[in-house]
Backbone as a chain_set.jsonl record, in Angstrom:
{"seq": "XXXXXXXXXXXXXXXXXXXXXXXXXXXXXXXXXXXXXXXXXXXXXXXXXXXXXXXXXXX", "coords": {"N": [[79.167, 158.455, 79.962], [81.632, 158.247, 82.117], [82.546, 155.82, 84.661], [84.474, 155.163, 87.454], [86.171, 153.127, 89.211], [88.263, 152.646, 92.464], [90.173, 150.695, 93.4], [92.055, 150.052, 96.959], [94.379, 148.984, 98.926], [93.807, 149.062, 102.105], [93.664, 152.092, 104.253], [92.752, 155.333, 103.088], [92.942, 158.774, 103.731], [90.844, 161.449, 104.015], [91.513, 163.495, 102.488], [93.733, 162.428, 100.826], [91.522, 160.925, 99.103], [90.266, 163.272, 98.415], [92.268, 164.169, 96.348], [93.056, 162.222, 94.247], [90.321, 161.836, 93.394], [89.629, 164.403, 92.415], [92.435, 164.273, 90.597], [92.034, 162.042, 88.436], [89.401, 162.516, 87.562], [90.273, 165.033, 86.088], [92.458, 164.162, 84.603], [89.877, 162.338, 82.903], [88.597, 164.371, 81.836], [90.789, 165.706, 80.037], [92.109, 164.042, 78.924], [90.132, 161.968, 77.454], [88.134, 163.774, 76.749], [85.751, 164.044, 78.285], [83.035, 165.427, 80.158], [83.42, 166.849, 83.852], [81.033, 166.912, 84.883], [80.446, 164.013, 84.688], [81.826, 162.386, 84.698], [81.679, 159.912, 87.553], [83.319, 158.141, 90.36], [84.162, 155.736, 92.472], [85.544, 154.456, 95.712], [86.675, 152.058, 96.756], [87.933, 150.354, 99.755], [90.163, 148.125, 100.973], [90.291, 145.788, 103.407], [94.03, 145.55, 104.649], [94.528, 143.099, 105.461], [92.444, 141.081, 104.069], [93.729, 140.858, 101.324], [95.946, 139.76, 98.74], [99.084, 139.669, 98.089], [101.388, 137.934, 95.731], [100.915, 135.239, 96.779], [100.773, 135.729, 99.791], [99.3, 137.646, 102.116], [98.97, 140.745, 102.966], [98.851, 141.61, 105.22]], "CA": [[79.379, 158.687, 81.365], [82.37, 157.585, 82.817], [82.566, 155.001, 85.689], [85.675, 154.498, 87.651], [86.559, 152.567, 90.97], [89.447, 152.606, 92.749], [90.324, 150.149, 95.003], [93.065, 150.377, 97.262], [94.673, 148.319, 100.122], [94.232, 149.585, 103.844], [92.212, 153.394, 104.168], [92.882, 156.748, 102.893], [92.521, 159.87, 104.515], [89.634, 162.065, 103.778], [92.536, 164.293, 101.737], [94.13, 161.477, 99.66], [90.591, 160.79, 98.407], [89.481, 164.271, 97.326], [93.041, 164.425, 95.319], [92.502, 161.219, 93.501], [89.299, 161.932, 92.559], [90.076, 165.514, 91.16], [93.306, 163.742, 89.36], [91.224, 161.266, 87.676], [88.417, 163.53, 86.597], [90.654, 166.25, 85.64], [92.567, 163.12, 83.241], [88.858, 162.197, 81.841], [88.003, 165.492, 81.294], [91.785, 166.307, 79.417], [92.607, 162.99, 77.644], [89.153, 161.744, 77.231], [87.386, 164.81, 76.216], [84.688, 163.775, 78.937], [82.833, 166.579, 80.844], [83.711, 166.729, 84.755], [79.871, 166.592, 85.839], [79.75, 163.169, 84.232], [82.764, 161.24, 85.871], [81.555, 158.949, 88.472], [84.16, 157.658, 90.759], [84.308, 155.146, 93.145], [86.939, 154.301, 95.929], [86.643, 150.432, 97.283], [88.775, 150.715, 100.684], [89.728, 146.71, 101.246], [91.675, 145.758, 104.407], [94.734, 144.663, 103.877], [93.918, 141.352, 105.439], [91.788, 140.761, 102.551], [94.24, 141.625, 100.165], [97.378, 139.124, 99.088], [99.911, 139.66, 96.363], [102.505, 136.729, 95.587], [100.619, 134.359, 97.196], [100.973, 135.904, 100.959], [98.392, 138.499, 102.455], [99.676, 141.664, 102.948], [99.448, 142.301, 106.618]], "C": [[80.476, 157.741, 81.854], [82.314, 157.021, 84.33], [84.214, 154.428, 86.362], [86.013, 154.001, 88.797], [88.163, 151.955, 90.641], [89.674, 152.034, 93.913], [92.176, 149.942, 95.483], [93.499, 149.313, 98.839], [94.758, 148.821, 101.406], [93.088, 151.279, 103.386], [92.883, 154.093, 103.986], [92.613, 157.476, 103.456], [91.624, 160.844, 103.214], [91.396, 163.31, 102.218], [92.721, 163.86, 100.232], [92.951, 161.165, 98.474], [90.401, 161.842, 97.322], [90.606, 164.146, 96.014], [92.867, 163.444, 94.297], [91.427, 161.337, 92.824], [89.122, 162.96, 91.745], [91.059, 165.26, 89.929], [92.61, 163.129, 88.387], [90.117, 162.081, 87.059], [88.885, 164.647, 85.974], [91.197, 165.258, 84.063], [91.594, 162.239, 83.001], [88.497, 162.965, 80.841], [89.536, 165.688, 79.834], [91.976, 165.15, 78.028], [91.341, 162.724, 76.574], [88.065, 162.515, 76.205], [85.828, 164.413, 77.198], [84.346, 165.179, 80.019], [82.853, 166.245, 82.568], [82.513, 166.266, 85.468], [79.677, 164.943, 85.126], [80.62, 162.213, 84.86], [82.189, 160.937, 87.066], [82.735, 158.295, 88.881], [84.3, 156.94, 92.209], [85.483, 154.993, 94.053], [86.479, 152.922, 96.948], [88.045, 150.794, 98.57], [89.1, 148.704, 101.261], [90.896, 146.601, 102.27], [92.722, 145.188, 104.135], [95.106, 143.381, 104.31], [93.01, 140.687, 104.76], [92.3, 140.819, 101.292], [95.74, 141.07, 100.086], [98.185, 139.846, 97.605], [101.128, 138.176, 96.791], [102.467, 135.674, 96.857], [100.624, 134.793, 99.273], [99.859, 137.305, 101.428], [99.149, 139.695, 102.902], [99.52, 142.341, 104.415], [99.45, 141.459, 107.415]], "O": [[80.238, 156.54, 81.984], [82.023, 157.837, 85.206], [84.912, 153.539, 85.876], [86.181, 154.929, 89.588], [88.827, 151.407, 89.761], [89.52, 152.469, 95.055], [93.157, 149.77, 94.76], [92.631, 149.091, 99.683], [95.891, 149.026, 101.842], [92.179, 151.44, 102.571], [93.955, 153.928, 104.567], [91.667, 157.089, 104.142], [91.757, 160.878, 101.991], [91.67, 163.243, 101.019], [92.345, 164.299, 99.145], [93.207, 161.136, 97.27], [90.357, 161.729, 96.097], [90.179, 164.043, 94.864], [92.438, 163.946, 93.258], [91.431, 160.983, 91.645], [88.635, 162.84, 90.621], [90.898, 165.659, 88.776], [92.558, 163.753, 87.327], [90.139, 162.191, 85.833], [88.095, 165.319, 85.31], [90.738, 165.388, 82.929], [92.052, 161.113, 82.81], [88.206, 162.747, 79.665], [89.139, 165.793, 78.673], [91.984, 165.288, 76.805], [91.326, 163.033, 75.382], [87.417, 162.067, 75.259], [84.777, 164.578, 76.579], [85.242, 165.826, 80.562], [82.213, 165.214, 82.776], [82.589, 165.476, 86.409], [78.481, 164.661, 85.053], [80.158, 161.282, 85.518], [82.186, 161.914, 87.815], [83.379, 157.787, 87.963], [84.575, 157.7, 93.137], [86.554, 155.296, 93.529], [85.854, 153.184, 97.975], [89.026, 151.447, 98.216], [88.213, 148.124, 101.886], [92.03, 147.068, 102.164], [92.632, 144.236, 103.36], [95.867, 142.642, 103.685], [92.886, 139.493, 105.032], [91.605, 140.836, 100.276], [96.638, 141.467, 100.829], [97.81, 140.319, 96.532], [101.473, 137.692, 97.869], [103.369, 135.335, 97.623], [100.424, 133.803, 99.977], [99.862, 138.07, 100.464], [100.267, 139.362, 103.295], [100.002, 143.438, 104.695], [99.847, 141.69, 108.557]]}, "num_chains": 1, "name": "protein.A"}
């Protein structure tokens, strides 16, 4: 059973999600050989005042 989270900086729209999560389970199912009802997929939404790269916070 695959497990996958996806975290991302700032929020997605209800859209962006579903596509992401069909991409990703479609490449479990293709590369993997994993069956679609078994992908589990997470999406972590973190603000991006919680969230630095190169030492500086990103908003």
């Amino acid at each position: 059973m695959p497990y996958i989270n996806v975290r991302v900086a700032g929020k997605l729209n209800r859209e962006q999600k579903e596509k992401i999560v069909d991409q990703l389970t479609t490449t479990m199912e293709t590369v993997a050989k994993k069956p679609r009802e078994a992908t589990y997929i997470t999406i972590d939404e973190v603000p991006r005042e919680n969230w630095a790269k190169s030492g500086k916070l990103l908003e």
